[in-house]
KOLMARLUM-996806 format. One record per residue (C-alpha): residue number from 1; x negated, y, z negated. Coordinates in steps of 0.02 Angstrom, whole numbers, plus 50000, padded with zeros to 5 digits. Each point is the difference from the previous one (the first is absolute). Layout:
# KOLMARLUM-996806
<ketor pos="NUM" east="X" north="Y" up="Z"/>
...
This chain:
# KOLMARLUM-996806
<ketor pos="1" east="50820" north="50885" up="52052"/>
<ketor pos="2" east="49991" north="49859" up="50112"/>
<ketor pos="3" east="50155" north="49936" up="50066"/>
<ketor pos="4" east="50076" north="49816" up="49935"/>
<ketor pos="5" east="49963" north="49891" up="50176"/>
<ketor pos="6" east="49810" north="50107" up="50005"/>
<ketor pos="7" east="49975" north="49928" up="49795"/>
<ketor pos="8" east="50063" north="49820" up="50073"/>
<ketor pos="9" east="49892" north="50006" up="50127"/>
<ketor pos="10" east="49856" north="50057" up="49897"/>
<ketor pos="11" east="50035" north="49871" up="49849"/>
<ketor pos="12" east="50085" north="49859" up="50061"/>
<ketor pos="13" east="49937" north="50003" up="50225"/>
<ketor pos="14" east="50180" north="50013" up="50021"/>
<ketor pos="15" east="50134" north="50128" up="50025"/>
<ketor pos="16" east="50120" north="49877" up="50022"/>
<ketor pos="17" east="50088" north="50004" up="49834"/>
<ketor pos="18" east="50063" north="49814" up="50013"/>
<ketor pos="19" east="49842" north="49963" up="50017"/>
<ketor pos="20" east="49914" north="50080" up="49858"/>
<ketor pos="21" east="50104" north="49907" up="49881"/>
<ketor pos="22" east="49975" north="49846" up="50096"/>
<ketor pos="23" east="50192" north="49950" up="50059"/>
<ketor pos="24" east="50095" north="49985" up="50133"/>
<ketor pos="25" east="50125" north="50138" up="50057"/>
<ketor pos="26" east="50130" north="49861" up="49956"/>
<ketor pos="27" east="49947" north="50012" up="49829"/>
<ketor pos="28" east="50137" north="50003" up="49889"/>
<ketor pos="29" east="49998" north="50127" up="49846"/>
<ketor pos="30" east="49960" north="49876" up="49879"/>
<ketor pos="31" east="49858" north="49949" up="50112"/>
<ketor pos="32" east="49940" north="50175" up="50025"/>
<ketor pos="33" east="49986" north="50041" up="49821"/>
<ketor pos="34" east="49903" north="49810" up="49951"/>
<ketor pos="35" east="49871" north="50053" up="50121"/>
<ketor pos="36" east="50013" north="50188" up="49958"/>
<ketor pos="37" east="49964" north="49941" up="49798"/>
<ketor pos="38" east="49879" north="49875" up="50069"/>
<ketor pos="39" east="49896" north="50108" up="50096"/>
<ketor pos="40" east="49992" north="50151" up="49859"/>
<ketor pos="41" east="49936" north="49872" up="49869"/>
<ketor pos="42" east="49855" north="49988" up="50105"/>
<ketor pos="43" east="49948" north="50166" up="50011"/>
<ketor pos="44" east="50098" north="50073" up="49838"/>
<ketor pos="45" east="49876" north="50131" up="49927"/>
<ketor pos="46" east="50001" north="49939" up="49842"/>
<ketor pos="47" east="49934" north="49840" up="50048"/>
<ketor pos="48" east="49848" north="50028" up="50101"/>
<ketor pos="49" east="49825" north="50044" up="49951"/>
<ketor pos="50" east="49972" north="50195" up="49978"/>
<ketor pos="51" east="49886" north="50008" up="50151"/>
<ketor pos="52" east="50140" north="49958" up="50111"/>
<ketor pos="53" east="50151" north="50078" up="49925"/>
<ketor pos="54" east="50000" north="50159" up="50102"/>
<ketor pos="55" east="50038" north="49876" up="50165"/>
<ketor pos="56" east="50123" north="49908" up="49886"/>
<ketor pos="57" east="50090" north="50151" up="49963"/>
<ketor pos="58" east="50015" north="50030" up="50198"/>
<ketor pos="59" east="50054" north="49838" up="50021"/>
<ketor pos="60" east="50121" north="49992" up="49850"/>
<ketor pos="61" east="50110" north="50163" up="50054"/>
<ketor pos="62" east="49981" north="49952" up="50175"/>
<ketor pos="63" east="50100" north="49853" up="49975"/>
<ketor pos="64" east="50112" north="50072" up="49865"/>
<ketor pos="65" east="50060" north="50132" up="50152"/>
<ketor pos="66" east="50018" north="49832" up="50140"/>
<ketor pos="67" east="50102" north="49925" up="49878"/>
<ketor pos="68" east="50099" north="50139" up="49958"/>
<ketor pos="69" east="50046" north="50007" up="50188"/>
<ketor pos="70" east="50028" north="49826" up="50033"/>
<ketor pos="71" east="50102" north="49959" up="49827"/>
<ketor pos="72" east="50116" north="50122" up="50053"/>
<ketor pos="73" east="50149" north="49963" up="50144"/>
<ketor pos="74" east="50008" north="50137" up="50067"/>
<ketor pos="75" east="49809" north="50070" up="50034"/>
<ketor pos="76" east="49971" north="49822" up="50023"/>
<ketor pos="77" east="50126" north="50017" up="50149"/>
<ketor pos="78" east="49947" north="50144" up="50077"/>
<ketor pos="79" east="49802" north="49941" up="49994"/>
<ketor pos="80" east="50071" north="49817" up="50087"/>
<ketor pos="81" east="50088" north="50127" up="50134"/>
<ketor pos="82" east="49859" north="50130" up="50031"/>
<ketor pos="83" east="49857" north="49944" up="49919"/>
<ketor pos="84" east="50013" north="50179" up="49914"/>
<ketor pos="85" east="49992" north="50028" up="49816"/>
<ketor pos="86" east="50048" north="50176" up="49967"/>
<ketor pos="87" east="49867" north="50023" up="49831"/>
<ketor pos="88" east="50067" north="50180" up="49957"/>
<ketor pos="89" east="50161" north="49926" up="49946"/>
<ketor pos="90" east="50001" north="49815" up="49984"/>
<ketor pos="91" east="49819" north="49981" up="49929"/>
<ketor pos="92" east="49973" north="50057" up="49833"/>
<ketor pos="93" east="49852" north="50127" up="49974"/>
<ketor pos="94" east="49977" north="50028" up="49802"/>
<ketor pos="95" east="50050" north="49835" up="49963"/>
<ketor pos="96" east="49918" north="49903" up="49853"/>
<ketor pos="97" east="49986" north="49849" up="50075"/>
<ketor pos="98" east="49925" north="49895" up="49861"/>
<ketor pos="99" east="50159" north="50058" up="49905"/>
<ketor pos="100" east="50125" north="49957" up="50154"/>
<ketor pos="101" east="49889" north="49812" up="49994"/>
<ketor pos="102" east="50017" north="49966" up="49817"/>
<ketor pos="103" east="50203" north="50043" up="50034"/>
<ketor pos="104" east="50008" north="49871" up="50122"/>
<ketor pos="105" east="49905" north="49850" up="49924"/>
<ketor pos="106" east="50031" north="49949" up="49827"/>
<ketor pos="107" east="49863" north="49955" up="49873"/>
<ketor pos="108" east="49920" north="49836" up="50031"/>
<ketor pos="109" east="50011" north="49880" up="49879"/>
<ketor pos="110" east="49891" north="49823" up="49976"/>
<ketor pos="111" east="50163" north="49888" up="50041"/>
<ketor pos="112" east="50017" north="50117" up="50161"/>
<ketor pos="113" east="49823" north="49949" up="50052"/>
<ketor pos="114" east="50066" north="49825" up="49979"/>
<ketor pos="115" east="50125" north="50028" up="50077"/>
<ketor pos="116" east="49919" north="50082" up="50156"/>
<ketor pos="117" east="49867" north="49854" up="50012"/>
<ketor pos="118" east="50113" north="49869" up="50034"/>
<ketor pos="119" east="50089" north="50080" up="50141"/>
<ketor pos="120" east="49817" north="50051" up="50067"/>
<ketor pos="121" east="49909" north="49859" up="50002"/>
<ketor pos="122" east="50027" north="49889" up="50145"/>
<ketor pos="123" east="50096" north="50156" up="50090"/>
<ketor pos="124" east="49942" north="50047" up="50160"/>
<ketor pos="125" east="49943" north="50180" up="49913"/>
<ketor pos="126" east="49867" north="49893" up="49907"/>
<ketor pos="127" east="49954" north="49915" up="50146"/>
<ketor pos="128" east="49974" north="50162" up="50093"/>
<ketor pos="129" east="49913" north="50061" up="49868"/>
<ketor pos="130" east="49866" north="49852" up="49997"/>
<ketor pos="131" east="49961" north="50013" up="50156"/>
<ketor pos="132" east="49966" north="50176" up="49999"/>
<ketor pos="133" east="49882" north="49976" up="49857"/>
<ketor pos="134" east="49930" north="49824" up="50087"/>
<ketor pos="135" east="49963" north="50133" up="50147"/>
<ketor pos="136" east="49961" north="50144" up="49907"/>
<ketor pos="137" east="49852" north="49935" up="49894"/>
<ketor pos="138" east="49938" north="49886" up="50136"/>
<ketor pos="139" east="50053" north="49816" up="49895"/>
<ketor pos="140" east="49940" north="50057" up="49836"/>
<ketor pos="141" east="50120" north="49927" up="49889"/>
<ketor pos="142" east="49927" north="50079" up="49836"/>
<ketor pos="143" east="50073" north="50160" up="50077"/>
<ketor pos="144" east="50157" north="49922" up="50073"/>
<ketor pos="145" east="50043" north="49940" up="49824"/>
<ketor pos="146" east="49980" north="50175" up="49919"/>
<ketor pos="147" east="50114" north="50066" up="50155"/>
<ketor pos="148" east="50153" north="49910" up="50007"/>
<ketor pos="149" east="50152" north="50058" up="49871"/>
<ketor pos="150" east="50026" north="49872" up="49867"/>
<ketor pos="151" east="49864" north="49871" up="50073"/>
<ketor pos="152" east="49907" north="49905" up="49875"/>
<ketor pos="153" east="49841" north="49866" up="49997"/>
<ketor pos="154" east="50155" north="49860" up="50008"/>
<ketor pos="155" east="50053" north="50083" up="50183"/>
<ketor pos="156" east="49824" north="49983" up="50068"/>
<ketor pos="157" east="50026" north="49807" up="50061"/>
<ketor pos="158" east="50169" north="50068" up="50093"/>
<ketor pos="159" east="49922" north="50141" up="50067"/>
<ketor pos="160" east="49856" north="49894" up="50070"/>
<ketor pos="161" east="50121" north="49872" up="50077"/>
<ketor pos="162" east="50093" north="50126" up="50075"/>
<ketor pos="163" east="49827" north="50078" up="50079"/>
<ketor pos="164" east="49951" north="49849" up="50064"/>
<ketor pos="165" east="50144" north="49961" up="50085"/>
<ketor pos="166" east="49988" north="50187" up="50084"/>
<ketor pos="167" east="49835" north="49950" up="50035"/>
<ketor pos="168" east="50036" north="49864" up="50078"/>
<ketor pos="169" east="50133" north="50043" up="50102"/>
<ketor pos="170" east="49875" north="50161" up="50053"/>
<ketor pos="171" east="50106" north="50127" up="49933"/>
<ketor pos="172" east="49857" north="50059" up="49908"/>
<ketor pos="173" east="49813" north="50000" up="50021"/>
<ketor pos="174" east="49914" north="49886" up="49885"/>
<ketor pos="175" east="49879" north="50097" up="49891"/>
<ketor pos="176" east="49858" north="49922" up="49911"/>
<ketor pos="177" east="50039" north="50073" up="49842"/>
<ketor pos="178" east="50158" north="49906" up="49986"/>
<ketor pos="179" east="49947" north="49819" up="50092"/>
<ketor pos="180" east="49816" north="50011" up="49926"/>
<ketor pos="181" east="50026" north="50067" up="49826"/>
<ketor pos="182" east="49901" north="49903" up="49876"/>
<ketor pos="183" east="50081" north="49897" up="49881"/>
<ketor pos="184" east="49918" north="50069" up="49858"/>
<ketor pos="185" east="50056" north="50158" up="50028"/>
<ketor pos="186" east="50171" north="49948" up="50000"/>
<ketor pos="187" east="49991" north="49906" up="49849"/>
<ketor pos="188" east="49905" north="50138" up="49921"/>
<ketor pos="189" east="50150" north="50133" up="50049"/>
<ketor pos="190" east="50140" north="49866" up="49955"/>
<ketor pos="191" east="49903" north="49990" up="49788"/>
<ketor pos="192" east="49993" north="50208" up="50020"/>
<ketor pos="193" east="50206" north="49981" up="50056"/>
<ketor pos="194" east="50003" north="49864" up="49832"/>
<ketor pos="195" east="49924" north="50119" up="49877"/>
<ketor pos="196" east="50106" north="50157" up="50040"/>
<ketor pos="197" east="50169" north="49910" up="50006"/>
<ketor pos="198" east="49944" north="49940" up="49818"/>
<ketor pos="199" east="49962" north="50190" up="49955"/>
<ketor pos="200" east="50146" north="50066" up="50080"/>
<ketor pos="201" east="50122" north="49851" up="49887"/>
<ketor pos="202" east="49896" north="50055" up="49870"/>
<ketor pos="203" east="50027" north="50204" up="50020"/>
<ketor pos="204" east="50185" north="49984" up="50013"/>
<ketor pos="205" east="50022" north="49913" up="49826"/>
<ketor pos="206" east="49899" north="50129" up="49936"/>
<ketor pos="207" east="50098" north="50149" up="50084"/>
<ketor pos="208" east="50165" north="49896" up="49968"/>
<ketor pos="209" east="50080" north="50010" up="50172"/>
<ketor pos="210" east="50143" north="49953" up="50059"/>
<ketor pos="211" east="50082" north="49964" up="50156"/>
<ketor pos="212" east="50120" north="50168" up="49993"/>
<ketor pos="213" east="49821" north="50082" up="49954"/>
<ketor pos="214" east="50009" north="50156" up="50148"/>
<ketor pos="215" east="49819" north="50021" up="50068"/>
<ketor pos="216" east="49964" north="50156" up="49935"/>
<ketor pos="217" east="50040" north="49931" up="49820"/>
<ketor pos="218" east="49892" north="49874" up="50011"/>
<ketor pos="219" east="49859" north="50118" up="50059"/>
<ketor pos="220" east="50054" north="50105" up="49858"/>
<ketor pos="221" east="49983" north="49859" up="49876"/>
<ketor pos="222" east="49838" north="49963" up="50062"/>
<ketor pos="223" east="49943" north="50197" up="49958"/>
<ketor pos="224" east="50059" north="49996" up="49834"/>
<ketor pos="225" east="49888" north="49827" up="49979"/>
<ketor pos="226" east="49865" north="50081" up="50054"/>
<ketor pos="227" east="50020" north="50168" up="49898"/>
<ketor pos="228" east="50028" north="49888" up="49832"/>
<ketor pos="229" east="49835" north="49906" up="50058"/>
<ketor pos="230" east="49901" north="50156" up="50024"/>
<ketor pos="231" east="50068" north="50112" up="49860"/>
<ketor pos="232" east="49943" north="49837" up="49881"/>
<ketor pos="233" east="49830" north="49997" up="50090"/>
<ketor pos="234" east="49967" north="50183" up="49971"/>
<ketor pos="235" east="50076" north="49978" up="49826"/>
<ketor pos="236" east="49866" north="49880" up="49961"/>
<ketor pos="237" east="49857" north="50106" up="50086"/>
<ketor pos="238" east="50080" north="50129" up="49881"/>
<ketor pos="239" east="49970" north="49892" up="49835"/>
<ketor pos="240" east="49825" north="49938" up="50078"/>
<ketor pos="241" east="49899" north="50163" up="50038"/>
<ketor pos="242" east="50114" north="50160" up="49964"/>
<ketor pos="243" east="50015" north="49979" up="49796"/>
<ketor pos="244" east="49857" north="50106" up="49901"/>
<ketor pos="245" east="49869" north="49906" up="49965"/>
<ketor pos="246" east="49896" north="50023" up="49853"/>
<ketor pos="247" east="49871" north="50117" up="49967"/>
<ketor pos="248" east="49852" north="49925" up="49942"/>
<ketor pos="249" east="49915" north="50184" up="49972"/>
<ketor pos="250" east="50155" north="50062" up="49918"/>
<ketor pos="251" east="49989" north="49843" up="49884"/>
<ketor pos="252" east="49838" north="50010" up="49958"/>
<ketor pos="253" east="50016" north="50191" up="49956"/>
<ketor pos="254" east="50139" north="49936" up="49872"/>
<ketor pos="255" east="49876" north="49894" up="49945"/>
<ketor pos="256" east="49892" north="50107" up="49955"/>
<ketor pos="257" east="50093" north="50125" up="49923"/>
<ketor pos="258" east="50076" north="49890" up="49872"/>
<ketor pos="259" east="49848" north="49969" up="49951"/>
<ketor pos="260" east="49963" north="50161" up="49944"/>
């Protein structure tokens, strides 16, 4: 089993474990546990596509055991002092870690997203965040859209102001993607951003949520729409091609004997 600074240096390039959550050693707990919650969001197994959830999984205890180190004063203190972390008994082995997560973060409701978005836009974790994605996917802002948290077609002229100005003051290269798009494609993606906030307005009235709505209800809801839809689809297949038809032969036999 390989040791916790060998897995942080083999998921994260770091066995610094400041550094794998992305703080400073000054951190303080409340700090440590934002970017702890943060960080495990991205890579929480249940939220990643199936080909990559065995590296999510690595990833996901990984920092589960970091944080369970640095949350705590007093391995916290020793790690500060030695740069030690004694894993036989300060580290958890048999730990279920999505359980230990789910104790530590409530549910999220739709008023928390709300909530969340107006301290994050404008902050200087958004602004970190764009221009990792402005870097990332080389200016494409398509991509840079789909990448930020909360970021919507309405952001895109603020995000492209605040590029420019990068640009400008050559703090970033100035990809051709970005300065050179074509206007047509960004009034083409802007109608595609139209339609789907009109479906998603549209969706919620039918699902009837509500701002206290956790997220797994609402996914919930959304399954039980779609098993009503498909158990009246298959009832009408049903009535359509599974009731006996007649039997022309049978008919005419009848026929024929009453005849006699």
């Amino acid at each position: 089993m390989s040791s916790l600074f060998e897995s942080c240096r083999e998921l994260f390039e770091t066995d610094n474990l400041y550094a794998v959550l992305k703080i400073k050693k000054t951190a303080t707990d409340n700090e440590v546990k934002k970017a702890y919650h943060k960080l495990s969001l991205k890579v929480h197994p249940d939220r990643v596509e199936a080909s990559e959830k065995g590296i999510a999984t690595q990833k996901f205890q990984t920092l589960g055991k970091v944080y369970s180190i640095l949350s705590d004063s007093e391995t916290r203190k020793v790690y500060d002092e030695t740069g030690e972390v004694d894993e036989e008994n300060d580290v958890p082995q048999d730990r279920d870690w999505t359980a230990y997560w789910r104790l530590l973060f409530r549910k999220v409701s739709v008023e928390d997203i709300k909530e969340f978005e107006k301290t994050f836009k404008g902050s200087e974790e958004e602004l970190e965040d764009l221009k990792t994605a402005y870097l990332s996917f080389k200016g494409d802002m398509a991509l840079i859209l789909d990448n930020i948290m909360c970021s919507t077609i309405d952001d895109e002229p603020r995000f492209k102001k605040i590029i420019k100005d990068w640009i400008k003051k050559k703090e970033v290269p100035n990809f051709s993607k970005f300065s050179h798009e074509s206007k047509s494609k960004a009034e083409k993606r802007k109608r595609e951003a139209e339609v789907e906030a009109v479906e998603a307005e549209q969706l919620k009235k039918e699902l009837g949520i509500g701002a206290n709505d956790s997220l797994k209800q609402l996914i919930q809801k959304r399954q039980q729409s779609r098993a009503t839809e498909a158990d009246a689809f298959f009832a009408a297949l049903e009535k359509k091609y599974a009731e006996p038809k007649s039997n022309k032969k049978t008919k005419a036999s009848a026929a024929k004997q009453s005849k006699k």
